[in-house]
Structure formats: C-alpha cells, structure tokens
N, C-alpha and C positions, 0 to 999 in steps of 0.2 A: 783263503787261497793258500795253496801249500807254497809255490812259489812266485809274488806276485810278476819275479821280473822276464819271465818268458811270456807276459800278456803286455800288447802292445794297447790293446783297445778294450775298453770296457762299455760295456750295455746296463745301463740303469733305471730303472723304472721310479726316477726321481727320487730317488737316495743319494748322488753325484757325491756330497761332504763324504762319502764310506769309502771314495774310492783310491786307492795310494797312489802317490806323487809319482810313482814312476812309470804309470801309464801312460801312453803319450796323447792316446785319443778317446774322449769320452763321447759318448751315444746315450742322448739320455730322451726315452722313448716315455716319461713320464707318465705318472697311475691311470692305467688301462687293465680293461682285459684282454689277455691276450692269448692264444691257444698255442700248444707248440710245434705244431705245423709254420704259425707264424715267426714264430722264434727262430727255427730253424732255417726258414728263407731268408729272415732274413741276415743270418751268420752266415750262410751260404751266399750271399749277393757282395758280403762284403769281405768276402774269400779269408774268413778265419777261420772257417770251418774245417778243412781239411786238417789246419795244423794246428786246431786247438778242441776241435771233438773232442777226443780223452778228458781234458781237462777241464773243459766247458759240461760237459755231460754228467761228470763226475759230482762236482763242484757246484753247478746250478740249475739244470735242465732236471737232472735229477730229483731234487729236492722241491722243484716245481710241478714235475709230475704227479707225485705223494701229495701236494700239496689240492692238488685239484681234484684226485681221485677222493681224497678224504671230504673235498667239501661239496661230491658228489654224492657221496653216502649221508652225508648231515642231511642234504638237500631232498633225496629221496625219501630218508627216516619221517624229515618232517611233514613230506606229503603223505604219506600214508598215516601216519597220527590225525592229521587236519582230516581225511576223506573220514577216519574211525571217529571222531569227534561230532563229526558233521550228520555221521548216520545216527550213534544213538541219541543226540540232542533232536536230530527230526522221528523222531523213535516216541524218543520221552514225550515232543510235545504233540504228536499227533494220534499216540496211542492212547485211545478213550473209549470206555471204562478200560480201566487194568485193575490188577489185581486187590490196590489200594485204597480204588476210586468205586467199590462197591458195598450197598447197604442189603447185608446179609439176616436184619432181623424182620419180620411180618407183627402183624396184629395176633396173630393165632400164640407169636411167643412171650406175650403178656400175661402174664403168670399171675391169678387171683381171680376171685365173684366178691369183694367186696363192692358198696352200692357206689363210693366212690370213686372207685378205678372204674367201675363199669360207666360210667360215668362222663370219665374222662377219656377212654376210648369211644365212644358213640363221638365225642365231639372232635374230635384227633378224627374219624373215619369220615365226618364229615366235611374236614379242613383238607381232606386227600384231594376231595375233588373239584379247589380252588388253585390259581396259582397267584396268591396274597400271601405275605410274609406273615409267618408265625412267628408268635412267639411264648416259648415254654420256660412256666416258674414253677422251683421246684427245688427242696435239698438236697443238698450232695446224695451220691447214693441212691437216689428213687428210678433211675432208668431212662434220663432225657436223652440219650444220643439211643435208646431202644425204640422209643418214642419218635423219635426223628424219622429214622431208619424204616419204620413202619409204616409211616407215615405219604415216606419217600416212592416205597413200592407197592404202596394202593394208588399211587397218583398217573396221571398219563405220562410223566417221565420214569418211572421203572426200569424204561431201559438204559437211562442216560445215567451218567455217574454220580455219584453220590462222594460229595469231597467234608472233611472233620475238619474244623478248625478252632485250636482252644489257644483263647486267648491269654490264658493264665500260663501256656507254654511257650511262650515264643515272646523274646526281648523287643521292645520297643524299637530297635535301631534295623529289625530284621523285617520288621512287620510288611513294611510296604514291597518290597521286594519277594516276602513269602505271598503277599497275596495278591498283587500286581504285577510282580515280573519285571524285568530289567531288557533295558539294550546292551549292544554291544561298548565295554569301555564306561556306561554308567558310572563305576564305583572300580576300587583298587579289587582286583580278583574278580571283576564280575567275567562270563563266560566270554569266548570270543566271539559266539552267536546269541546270544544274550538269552532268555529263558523267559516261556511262559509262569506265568503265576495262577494260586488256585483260584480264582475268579475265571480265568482261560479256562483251567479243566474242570471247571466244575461245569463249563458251556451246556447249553440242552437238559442241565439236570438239576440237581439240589447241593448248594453250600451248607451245612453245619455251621454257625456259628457259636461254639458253646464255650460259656464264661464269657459273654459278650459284657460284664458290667467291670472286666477287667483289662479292656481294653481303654489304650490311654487317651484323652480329650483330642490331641494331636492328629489321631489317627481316626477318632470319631467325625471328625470334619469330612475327610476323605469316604468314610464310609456314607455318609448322609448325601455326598455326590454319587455314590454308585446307584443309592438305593431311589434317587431322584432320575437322573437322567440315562440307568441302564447302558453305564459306560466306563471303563475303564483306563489308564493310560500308563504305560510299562515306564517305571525310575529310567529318569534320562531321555523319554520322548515325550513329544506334546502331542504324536498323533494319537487320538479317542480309537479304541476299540471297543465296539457294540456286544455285549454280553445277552444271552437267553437264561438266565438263573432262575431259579426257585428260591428265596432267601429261609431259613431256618432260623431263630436264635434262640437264646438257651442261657438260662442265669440261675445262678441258688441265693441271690443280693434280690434284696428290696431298690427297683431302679427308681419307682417313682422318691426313695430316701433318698438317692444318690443324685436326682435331680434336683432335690430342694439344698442339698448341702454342696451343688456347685459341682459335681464329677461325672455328671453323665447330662449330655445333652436332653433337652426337653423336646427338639423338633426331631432328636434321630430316636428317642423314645415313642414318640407316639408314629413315625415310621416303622419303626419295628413294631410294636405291638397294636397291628391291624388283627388278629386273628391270637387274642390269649389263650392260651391253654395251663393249666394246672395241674402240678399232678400232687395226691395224697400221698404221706410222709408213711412211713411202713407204721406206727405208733397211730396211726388213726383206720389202720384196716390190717389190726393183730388175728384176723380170722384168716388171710392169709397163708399164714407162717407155716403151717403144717404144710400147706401145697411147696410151698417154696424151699422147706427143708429137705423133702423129697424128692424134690427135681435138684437141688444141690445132690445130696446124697449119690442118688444113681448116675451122675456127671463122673462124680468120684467112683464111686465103684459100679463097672457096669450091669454089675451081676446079680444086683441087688432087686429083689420084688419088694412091690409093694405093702405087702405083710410084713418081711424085716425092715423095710423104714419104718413102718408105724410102732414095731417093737423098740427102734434105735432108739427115736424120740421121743417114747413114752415116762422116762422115768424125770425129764426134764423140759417137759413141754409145758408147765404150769409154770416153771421161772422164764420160761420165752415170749409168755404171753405175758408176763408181768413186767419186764425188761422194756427202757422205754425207746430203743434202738435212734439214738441218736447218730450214729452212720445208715441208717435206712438199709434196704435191701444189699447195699456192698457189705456192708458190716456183718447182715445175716450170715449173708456165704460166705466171710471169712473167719466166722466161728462156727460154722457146719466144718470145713475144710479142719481149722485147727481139734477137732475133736475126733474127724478121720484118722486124722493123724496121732493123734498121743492117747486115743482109748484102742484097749487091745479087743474090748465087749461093749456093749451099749454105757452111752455114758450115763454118769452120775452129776447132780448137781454140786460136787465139789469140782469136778472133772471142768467144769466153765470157768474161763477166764474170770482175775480177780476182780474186771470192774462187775462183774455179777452178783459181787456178795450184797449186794442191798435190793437188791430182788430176791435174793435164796432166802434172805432174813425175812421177808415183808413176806413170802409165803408161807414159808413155816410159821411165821405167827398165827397168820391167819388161820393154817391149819390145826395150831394147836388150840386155837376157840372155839374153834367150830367141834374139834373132838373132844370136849371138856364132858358133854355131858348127852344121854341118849339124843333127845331130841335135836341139837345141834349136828350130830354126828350123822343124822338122817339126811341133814343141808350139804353136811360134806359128800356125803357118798352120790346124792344125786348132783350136787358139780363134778365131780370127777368123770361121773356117768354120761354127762352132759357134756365135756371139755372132749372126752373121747368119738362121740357120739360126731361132734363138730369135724372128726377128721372120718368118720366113716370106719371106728374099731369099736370093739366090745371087749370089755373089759369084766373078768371073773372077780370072784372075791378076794383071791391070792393077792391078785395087782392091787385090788383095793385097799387091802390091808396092807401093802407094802407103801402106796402111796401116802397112806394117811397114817403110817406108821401107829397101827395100832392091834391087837391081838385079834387074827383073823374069827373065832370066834362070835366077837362084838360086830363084824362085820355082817356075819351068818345070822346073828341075830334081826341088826339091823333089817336086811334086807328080806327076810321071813315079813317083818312089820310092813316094811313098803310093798312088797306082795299084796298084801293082805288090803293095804290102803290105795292099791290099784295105780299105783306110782309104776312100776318098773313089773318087768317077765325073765323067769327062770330060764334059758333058756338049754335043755340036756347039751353032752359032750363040750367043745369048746364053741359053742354060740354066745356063751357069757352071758351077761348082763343085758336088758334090752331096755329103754323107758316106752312110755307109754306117752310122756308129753314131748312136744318139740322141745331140744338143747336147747337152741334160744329163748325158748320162754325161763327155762328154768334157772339159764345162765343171766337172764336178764332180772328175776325176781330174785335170783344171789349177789348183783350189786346194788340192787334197791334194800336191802338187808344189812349190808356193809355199809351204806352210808349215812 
C-alpha cells in the first residue's frame, strides 16, 4: 500500500497477520476462488468503493486480474498439449503395420543354389504355412531376420506386422516395458496414458525374437507365460490382455549348452523350438560368393553389368573362396563395399583387408606347386578354367597367365596339349576358354589331389 492510513477496512483472503494496525476493520473472506465481479459487489455493498476504487484497483484488483488471466493461458496451453498427446499416443498405438512394423524381404531374396541353403529354404517355406513357433540357429552374419522376414510373408499373416526384437539391444531394466507396455504412473516418467508394448503391435502378426539366448532368466519366466497361455499384462496392471502372435526366435548360442550350464530355461527351450530351422554358415556353401559379390556390387554401383562384375572379382575370387569368412554373408558385403571403395580398378589380392593374408599366402602356394612343372600346370589351368566356369565366365589365356602368373607362352602351350587330350575348346574372338567336363567334377578331382 502506498498509504495505508486512508483505508479504513481491509479484505483478505486469509492472509489477516499482513494487514497493518491502523486498519480499523478487517474482512477476511478466506482461500476461495473468487471472480471479480464478486470482489467488486462486494466492495460496492460495503460502500468503499466509491472512495477507494483508485486505490483498491490500483493496488489489488489489478494485480488479481493479471493474475487469473495468466492462469488462464497455463490452463488452456495445457489442454491443448493433453488433446496433442492424446492423439499421437492413440496414433502410435493403433496404427498397425506402419512403417517400422514391416517385413520387406521374400524367399526370392535368398541369395544362393548351394544344396544346403536350398535346403533350408524348402523347410522355412514349409514352416510358412504353420502357425507354431520357430526357431532359427544360426552364425552371426548368415541372414536370420531375412529368413524370418520371408518366412513372415509366405504365411497367412503377410498382412499383419512384422515386429524385430534383439535381445542383445535392450537393457534388462527396459525389457518388460519394451515389450509389454506400461499403464498410466507404472514407473517415474512412464507416459500419462501409458503405452502399448511390441507383443500389442505385433497383434495378428509375427514377433522377431532375435538373440533370444541373450535374454536374461528374469525375463525368460515372463516369456514362457506368453508363450503358454497367449497373454500378456502391461508393467503396473494385473489385467491379462489376449495376444494373436506368430512367435519367431533367433540365436547364434548353442541353447541346448546354455541349458545344461544353468542360463537358459529347458521348458522355455523346447517351447521355442517346436519348428528348428538352421541355416548354413557362408564357409560351408563358398559356391555362393560369386552370386553374392555381384548383387553386393551392383547395390553399390547401379550401373554395373554383369560382365564388369565378373571382371571386378576375377583377379581375387580364388582368395574368397579360400577365406574361411568367419562374419558370414555380413562380412562378405563389408569387404565388397570396402573394396568399392579404396580400388580406383578391379581389385588385387593385396588390395583385401590384412586379415586376408593367410588366404593370399595358402593360394599362392598352392599356385606355385601346381606351376612347378608341365603336368601340374595342366591341373592349374583347368582349376582356374573350372573356378570361372563356376560363376558362368570364360577366361583366355591372357587371364590365365596372369592368374597363375606365369609366361603366357607356357600357357599357349599348355592349352594346345589339353586341346589335343580333349579337356577343354578354343574358342575364336573373346569366347575364351571352354571345358569339356563339368567344373565340379574337375574342381572336385583338384581337392582330392590336394589332400
């Protein structure tokens, strides 16, 4: 107050201790809300109004008007946040498939004719038109969420979503909430409408569960109830919600090891693995690699024909098939990619990554026994003849001699001899070299040689 002694009477909203001694009459209308329409009858009833308006309006009415207006606008802000909150959380949980919740690979993008991938696709295409829980073993690297995913969209759920879940990426403290879903207030930050989990959206369709053997005992209990009674219950409720899932799993561990050492359930084991499936390690189907170099390749550069990939990979196709590719098919395409990359022309076998040199050394030895002397070098020239033959090229004597690095010449000779002995056909312009017997036989009678 500027001066308290021309107010005779004060009005207090039970604050009374604030009000100075030389008020004669206090009004204490204590904590309410009050509007000030009200305020102002009742100043006007108790006739100060006329002759303390200025003062009163100045001084308190004012400062109470600011005060309501401002906690009308908090009031409004926050309802319009609540409606925007409320839409995209029934957004998120109702929108099925979206964009994250689809399995974009087939069977057709299984890349290889070796006898054991073929193999293992017949039984994968067979497991499509089941709805019993898989479960896929398999090295890092070999293609299990491709496998899945194919798997997914030969089955009668195709249309329904297809949800990834690795267990190797997601902490223990997260788990149940990532894949059950919370209520409202469950946990410190959970949402204020609480949130579906990927068991919810994967509804009508297929779960991924890959790196299942890295998943903690804790939460293997929980899982062995989903996969029992087809039910779910969101962190912080006890009401069961009813799931239609496809289950998937997916491990590079030896589980039946992890069961005898105490880390993996035996009864949520042999619930997962109603329907095994395996797949071969890229080291036991090296006939591959050429197909697979070349669909890397032209991934890489679109422009590329099939004639320049087989020239790309020609000068180091005999160290990739000797390489015992311990990251499997990832590994391949990350040393296709790296060679994109830092060759300015077809690479060379120095041009490979350093853990290559004990492959580069095991060929070239090899090479250089085999060229020691005529008859040997007639074994070399029909492997080479036979390695190329394997990817569908023909190979001259030029390449010959450059592969086996020895004076084209010896090569010209050679090949006049196996002519003659009905091995192999001349064939004019660039037809190159042809054999007469299947690669594999010949390639097959070259490691019966070697060993």
């Amino acid at each position: 107050m500027d001066d308290p002694k021309v107010a005779k009477v004060a009005i207090t909203p039970g604050e009374s201790r604030f009000v100075p001694p030389a008020i004669e009459k206090i009004v204490d209308i204590k904590t309410r809300l009050i509007d000030i329409t009200s305020l102002g009858e009742m100043l006007s009833r108790m006739r100060i109004l006329d002759h303390y308006a200025d003062f009163l309006s100045a001084q308190y009415v004012r400062d109470i008007i600011q005060l309501i207006d401002k906690n009308q606008r908090y009031k409004n802000r926050a309802a319009q946040l609540e409606q925007e909150l409320s839409r995209v959380e029934s957004s998120r949980s109702h929108q099925s498939p979206d964009v994250n919740l689809q399995a974009v690979y087939h069977f057709d993008d299984v890349l290889g004719s070796a006898p054991s991938l073929l193999s293992a696709i017949r039984i994968a295409k067979r497991f499509a038109d089941s709805v019993s829980t898989v479960l896929i073993q398999a090295q890092s690297g070999t293609g299990k969420e491709l496998m899945a995913q194919s798997i997914h969209n030969a089955s009668g759920r195709a249309n329904g979503p297809f949800v990834a879940v690795n267990f190797a990426a997601i902490t223990e403290s997260l788990l149940d909430s990532e894949l059950f879903g919370y209520v409202e207030g469950a946990f410190t930050g959970a949402s204020r409408h609480g949130a579906s989990g990927l068991f919810e959206r994967a509804n009508h369709g297929t779960i991924f569960l890959d790196e299942i053997g890295d998943a903690p005992l804790s939460f293997q209990v929980k899982l062995l109830r989903v996969l029992q009674e087809r039910e779910i219950r969101r962190v912080g409720s006890a009401v069961p919600i009813h799931i239609d899932v496809r289950i998937i799993a997916a491990t590079n561990q030896d589980l039946k090891e992890l069961v005898r050492q105490g880390k993996f359930r035996e009864d949520l084991y042999y619930r997962l693995s109603v329907l095994p499936l395996t797949l071969p390690p890229l080291a036991e189907r090296k006939e591959d690699i050429p197909v697979l170099v070349s669909t890397f390749l032209q991934s890489f550069f679109l422009d590329m024909g099939v004639r320049e990939t087989r020239a790309w990979m020609e000068g180091i196709l005999p160290i990739l098939l000797q390489y015992s590719w311990p990251g499997n098919i990832r590994e391949l395409q990350n040393v296709v990619e790296y060679l994109a990359n830092v060759c300015d022309s077809n690479p060379r076998p120095e041009d490979l990554p350093p853990n290559f040199s004990a492959a580069i050394a095991s060929v070239r030895n090899r090479q250089g026994k085999q060229t020691a002397g005529g008859e040997t070098l007639k074994t070399a020239v029909l492997r080479e003849l036979a390695i190329a033959a394997r990817i569908g090229q023909h190979l001259g004597r030029r390449s010959l001699a450059r592969n086996l690095e020895v004076p084209e010449s010896q090569i010209r000779h050679v090949c006049q001899e196996l002519v003659t002995e009905g091995e192999i056909v001349l064939k004019p312009g660039r037809g190159g070299i042809q054999l007469k017997r299947s690669w594999s036989e010949i390639l097959a009678a070259d490691e019966d040689a070697l060993q």
